[in-house]
N, C-alpha and C positions, 0 to 999 in steps of 0.2 A: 295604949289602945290595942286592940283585937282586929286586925287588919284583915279581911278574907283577898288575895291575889286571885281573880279571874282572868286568866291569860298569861301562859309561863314560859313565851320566847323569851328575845332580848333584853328585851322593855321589861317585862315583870319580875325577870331575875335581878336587874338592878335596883327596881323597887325594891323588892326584899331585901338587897343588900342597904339601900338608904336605911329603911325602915328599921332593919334590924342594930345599925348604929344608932339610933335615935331612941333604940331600947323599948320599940314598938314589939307588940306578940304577932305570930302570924297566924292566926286562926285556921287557917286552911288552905290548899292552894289549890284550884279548879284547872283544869285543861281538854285539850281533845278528848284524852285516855281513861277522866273520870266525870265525864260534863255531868253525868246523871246523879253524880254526888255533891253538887248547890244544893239538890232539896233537904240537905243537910244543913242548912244554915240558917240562920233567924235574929231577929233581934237580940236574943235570948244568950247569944252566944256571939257573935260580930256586932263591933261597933261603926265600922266601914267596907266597903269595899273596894277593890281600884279596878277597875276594868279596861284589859286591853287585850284585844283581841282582833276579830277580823270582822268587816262588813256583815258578814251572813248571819252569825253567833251575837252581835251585841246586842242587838233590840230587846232580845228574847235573853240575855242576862240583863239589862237592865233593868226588863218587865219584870222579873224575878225578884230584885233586889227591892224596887219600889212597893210589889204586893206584899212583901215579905218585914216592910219596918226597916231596910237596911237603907242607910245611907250610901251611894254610890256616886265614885266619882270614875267616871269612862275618859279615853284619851282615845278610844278606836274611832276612826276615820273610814268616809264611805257610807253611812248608812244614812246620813241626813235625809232622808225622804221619808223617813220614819218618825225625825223630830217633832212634829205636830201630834200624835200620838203618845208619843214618849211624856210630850209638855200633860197632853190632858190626863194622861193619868196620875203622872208624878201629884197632879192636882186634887184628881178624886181621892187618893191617899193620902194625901199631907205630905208628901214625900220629901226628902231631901237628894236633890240631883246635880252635880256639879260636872259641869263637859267642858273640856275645851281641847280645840285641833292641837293644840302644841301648848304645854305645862312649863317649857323654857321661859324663867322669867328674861331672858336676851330676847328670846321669841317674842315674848310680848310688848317688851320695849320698841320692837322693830313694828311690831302692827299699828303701835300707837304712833309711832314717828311717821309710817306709810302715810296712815291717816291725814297728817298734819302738812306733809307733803302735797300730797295729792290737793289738798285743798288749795293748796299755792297755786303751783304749778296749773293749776286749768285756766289760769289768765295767761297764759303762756301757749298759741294753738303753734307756734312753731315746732313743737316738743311734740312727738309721737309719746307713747307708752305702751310695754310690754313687762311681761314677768318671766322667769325662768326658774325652776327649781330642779334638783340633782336627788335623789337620795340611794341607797345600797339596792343591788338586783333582786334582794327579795320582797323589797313592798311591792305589793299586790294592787293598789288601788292608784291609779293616778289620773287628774293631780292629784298631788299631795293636798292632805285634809289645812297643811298650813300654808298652802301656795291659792287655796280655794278661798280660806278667809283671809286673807292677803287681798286676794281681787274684791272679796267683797265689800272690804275696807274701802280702796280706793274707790269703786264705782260708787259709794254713797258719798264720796269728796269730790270727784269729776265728773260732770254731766256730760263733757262730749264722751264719753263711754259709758251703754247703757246694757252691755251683757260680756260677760267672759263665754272663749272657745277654749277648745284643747290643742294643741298644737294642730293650727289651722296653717295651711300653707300658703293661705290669701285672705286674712283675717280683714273682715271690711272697717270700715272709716270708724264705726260704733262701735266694735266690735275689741275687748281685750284678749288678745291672744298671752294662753299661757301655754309658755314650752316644757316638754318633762324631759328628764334625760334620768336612765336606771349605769351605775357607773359601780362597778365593785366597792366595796370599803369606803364610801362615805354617808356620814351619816346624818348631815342633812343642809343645802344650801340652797336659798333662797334669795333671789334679787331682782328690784323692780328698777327698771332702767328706762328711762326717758332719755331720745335720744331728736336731735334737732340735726340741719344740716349741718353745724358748723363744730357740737358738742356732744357730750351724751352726759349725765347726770343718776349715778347708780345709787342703791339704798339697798347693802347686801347682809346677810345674815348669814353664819356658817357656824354651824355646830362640830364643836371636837369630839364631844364624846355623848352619850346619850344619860351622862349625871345628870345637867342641867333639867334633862326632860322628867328622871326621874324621881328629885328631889323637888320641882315644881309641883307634884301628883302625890307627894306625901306631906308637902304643905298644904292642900288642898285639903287631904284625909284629914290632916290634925284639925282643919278650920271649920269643914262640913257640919259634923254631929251637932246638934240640938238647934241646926237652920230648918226651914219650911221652905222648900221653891227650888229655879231652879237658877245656879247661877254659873258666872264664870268666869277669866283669869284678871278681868275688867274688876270685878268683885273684890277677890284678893287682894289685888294687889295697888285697891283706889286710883282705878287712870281713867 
């Protein structure tokens, strides 16, 4: 496949490095330094894209890739207020769109277990619940895009919680407090901890290296091309 990289920190160089063992082509690779050369790319010539980037820049690569015939799958985190536009277009074009906060398939085994959890546990009011996520000083955005659907997970399994805060210092009775902590050199932990007077009961997630995330995003690229819609790591990976 003809991969185009939209986004060439961490994350995208290790894409490439997956992608180029898997004997994938790299099409091109977009950044700050040459953002105004995407309008170089087309169907014609990419058969995917991977997109990762930052808040401000994805809407406007994904609108690109969508009007353009390219299949795109995005892992940037932070712009979900744009989603419902992303969805309608992806639509009027036929598009093929694949998103998800976190492409670790650990990652997603942990969302789908939260899930399952949370649904337990809310016969249980002795049990408070909170979330905490860690990641390296340079993400930008917090919470984290995987600590976000994390909560949203649980809030659709728990009724006595009916909205997530951000490290709220007096998070009320309804209310899910999520904590963020920015901590040098790690790369990415996540844990939802119920905690009672007498116990606490954790469900924790810790990434070693940022393979898992990037080999998740080029199983996604191989899966994408000749789907319509938009989908995501629930898709893949049938959970």
């Amino acid at each position: 496949m003809r991969i185009l990289l939209i986004g060439y920190g961490k994350m995208g160089k290790t894409i490439e490095q997956i992608a180029l063992q898997k004997n994938h082509q790299i099409a091109g690779i977009i950044d700050i330094q040459n953002r105004e050369s995407l309008g170089d790319y087309n169907s014609s010539n990419t058969d995917v894209a991977i997109e990762f980037t930052h808040p401000e820049s994805a809407p406007e690569n994904i609108k690109y890739c969508l009007q353009n015939g390219i299949p795109v799958v995005s892992g940037s985190t932070g712009w979900m207020q744009h989603f419902a536009e992303i969805k309608d277009l992806c639509q009027q074009n036929s598009g093929s769109f694949f998103y998800a906060s976190n492409y670790s398939v650990g990652v997603n085994l942990f969302f789908h277990f939260n899930e399952y959890i949370a649904a337990k546990m809310q016969a249980y009011p002795g049990f408070d619940v909170e979330i905490k996520e860690v990641h390296h000083t340079q993400k930008v955005d917090k919470p984290s895009g995987t600590a976000i659907t994390t909560a949203e997970g649980l809030l659709k399994n728990y009724p006595a919680k009916n909205n997530w805060v951000s490290d709220s210092a007096t998070p009320g009775p309804q209310e899910l407090n999520i904590i963020s902590e920015r901590l040098a050199d790690v790369v990415g932990l996540h844990t939802v901890r119920y905690t009672s007077e007498h116990d606490t009961i954790e469900l924790t997630h810790n990434a070693h290296s940022r393979i898992g995330f990037a080999e998740g995003a080029v199983m996604a690229a191989e899966w994408l091309p000749g789907k319509k819609g938009i989908y995501g790591m629930k898709d893949l990976l049938n959970l």
